[in-house]
C-alpha positions as CSV (number, residue, x, y, z in Angstrom):
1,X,152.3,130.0,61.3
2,X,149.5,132.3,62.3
3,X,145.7,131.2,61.8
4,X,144.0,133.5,60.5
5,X,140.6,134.7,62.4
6,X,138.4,133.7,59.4
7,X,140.1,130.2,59.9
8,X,139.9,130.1,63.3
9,X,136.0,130.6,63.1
10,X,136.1,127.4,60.2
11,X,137.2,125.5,62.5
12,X,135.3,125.9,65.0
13,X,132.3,126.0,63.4
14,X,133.7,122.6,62.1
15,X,134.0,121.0,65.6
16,X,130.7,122.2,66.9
17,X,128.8,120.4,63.9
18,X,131.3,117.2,64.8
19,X,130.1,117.2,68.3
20,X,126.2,117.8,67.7
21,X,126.4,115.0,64.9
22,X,127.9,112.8,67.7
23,X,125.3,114.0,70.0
24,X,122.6,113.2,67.7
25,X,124.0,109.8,66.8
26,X,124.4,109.1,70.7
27,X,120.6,109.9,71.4
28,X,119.4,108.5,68.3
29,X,121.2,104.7,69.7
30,X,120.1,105.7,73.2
31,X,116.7,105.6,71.6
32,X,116.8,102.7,69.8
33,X,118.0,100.9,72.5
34,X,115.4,102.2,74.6
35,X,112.5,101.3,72.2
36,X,114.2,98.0,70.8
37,X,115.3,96.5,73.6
38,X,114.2,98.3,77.5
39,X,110.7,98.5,76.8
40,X,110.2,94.8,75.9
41,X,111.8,94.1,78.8
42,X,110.9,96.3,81.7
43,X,107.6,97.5,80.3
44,X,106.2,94.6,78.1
45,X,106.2,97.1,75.2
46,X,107.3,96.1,72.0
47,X,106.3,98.2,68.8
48,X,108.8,96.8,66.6
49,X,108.1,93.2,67.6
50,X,112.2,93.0,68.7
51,X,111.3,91.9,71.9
52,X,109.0,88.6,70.9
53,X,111.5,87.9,68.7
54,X,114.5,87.9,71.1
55,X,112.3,86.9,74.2
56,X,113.3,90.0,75.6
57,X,108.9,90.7,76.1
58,X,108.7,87.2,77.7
59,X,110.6,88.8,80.4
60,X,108.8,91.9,80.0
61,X,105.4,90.8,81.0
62,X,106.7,88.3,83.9
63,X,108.3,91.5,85.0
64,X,104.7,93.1,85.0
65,X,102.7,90.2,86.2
66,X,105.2,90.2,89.4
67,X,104.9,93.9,90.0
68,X,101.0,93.4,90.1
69,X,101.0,91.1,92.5
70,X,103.4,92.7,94.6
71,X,101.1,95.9,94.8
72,X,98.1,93.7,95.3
73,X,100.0,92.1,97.9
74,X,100.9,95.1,99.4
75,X,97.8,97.2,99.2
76,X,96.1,94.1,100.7
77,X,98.8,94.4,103.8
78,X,97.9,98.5,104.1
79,X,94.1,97.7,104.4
80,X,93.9,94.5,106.3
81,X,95.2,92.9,109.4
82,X,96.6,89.4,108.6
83,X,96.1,88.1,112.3
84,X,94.2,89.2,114.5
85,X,93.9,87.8,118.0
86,X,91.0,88.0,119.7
87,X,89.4,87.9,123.1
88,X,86.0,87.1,123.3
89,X,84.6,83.3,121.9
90,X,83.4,82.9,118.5
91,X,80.0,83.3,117.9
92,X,77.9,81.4,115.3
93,X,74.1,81.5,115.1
94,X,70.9,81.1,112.6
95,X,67.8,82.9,113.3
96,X,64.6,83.6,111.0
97,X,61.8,86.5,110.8
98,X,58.4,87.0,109.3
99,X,58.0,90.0,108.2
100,X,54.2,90.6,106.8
101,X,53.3,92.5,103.7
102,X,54.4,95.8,103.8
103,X,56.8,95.7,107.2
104,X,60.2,96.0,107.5
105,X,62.5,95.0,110.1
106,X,66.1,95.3,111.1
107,X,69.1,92.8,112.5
108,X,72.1,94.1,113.5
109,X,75.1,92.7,115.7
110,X,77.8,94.6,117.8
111,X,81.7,94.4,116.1
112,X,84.3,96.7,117.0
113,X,86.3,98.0,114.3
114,X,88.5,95.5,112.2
115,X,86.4,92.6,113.5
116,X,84.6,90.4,110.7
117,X,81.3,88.9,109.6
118,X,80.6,86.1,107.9
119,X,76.8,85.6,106.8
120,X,74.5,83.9,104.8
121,X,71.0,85.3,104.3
122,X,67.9,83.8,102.0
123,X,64.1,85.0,102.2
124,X,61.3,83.0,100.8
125,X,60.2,85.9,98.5
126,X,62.2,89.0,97.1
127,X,62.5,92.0,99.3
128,X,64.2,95.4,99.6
129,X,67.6,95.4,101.3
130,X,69.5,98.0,102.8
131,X,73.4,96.2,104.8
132,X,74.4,99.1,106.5
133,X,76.5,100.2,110.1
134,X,75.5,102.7,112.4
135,X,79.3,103.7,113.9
136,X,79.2,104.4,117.6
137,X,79.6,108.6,118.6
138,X,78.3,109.2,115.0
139,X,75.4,111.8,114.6
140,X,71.7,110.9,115.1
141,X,70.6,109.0,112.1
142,X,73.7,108.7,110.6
143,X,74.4,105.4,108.5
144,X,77.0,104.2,106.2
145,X,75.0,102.1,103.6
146,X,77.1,98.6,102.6
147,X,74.7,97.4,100.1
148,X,70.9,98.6,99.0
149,X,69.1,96.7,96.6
150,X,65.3,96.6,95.7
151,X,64.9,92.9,95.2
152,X,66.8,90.7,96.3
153,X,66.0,87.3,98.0
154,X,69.7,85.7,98.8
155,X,73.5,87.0,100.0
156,X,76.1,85.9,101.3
157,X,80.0,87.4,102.1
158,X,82.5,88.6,104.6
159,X,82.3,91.9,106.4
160,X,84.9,94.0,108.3
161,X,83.9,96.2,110.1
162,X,85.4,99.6,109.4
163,X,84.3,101.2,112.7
164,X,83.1,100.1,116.2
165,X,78.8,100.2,116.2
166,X,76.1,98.2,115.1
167,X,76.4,96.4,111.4
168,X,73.7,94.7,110.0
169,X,70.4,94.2,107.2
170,X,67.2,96.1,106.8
171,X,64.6,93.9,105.1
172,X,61.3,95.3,103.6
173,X,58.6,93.1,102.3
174,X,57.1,94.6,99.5
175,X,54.8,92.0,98.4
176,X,51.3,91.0,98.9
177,X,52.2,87.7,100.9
178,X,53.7,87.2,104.6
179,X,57.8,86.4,103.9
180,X,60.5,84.4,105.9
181,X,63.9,85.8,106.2
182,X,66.4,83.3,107.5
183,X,69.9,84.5,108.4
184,X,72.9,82.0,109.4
185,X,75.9,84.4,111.0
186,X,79.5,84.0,112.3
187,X,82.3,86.1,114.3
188,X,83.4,88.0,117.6
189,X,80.6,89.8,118.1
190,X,79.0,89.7,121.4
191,X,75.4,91.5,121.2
192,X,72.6,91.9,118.1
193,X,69.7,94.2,117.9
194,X,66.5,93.1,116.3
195,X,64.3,96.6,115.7
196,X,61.1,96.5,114.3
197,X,58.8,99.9,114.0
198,X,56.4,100.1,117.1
199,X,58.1,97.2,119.3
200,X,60.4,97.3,121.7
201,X,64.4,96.5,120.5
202,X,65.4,92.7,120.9
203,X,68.7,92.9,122.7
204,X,70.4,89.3,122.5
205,X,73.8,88.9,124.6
206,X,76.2,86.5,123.5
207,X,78.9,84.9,125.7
């Protein structure tokens, strides 16, 4: 029997809407499934409320809480050392100022870079506040500012130091009345720095 090219053409035309109605049907389950069932639980995304009911989301979000703290974990290992030895003795120490209405003074310590600071710092009235680093080979009057506030009479934290130079506070008393600054630090480093405008710098070596 001979088939006819009119036929022929049916019949193709035929198997082409077959396949693109099995096409459609395959993407339209790959979709549900997607939505229905992979999003709960990979993504903790669950539109049609599928996932809570199967506890398919449960999984979902202990899946996102573990990713999370992987990343944290890991972003944590990029920017800080874990251990790190070191060579010289630790160092603790508490010293206080006066600084008198209207003068400022500064207190800074030597730490190489990736070497940390712990401190403590209270005045007896509010003054300004500048925790900054001056890095060593930098340009004259360069500083990279930690912390600048305008009143401020307590802190207290960790610092690493991001670069080898001098790290440490500016205090400014901006009031009418004489003011004590008190400051209680610990680490590695092995010199401070007290400046005040007019003196001679305070060089204190630590062993």
């Amino acid at each position: 029997m001979t088939i006819t090219p009119a036929l022929d053409r049916e019949q193709t035309t035929e198997a082409r809407q077959r396949l693109a109605v099995a096409a459609g049907a395959a993407l339209l389950v790959a979709g549900l499934v997607l939505v229905l069932f992979v999003l709960p639980a990979e993504f903790a995304v669950d539109p049609f409320g599928v996932g809570a009911r199967s506890g398919l989301l449960d999984l979902g979000v202990v899946g996102q809480q573990v990713d999370a703290l992987n990343e944290t974990a890991s972003a944590g290992a990029a920017q800080a050392t874990i251990l790190a030895p070191q060579e010289r003795a630790f160092q603790q120490e508490t010293v206080e100022f006066t600084a008198a209405p209207g003068e400022g003074l500064e207190y800074k310590y030597r730490l190489d870079k990736g070497e940390s600071l712990l401190y403590s710092w209270k005045t007896s009235g509010p003054v300004h506040v500048e925790f900054h680093a001056e890095p060593d080979g930098g340009p004259a009057g360069y500083a990279q500012t930690y912390e600048m506030v305008d009143s401020l009479s307590s802190s207290a934290g960790t610092l690493t130091a991001p670069f080898s130079g001098i790290h440490g506070w500016y205090w400014q008393n901006r009031g009418t009345e004489p003011v004590t600054v008190t400051l209680t630090a610990a680490g590695y480093y092995n010199m401070s720095h007290e400046f005040r405008t007019g003196q001679p710098v305070k060089n204190k070596m630590f062993q």
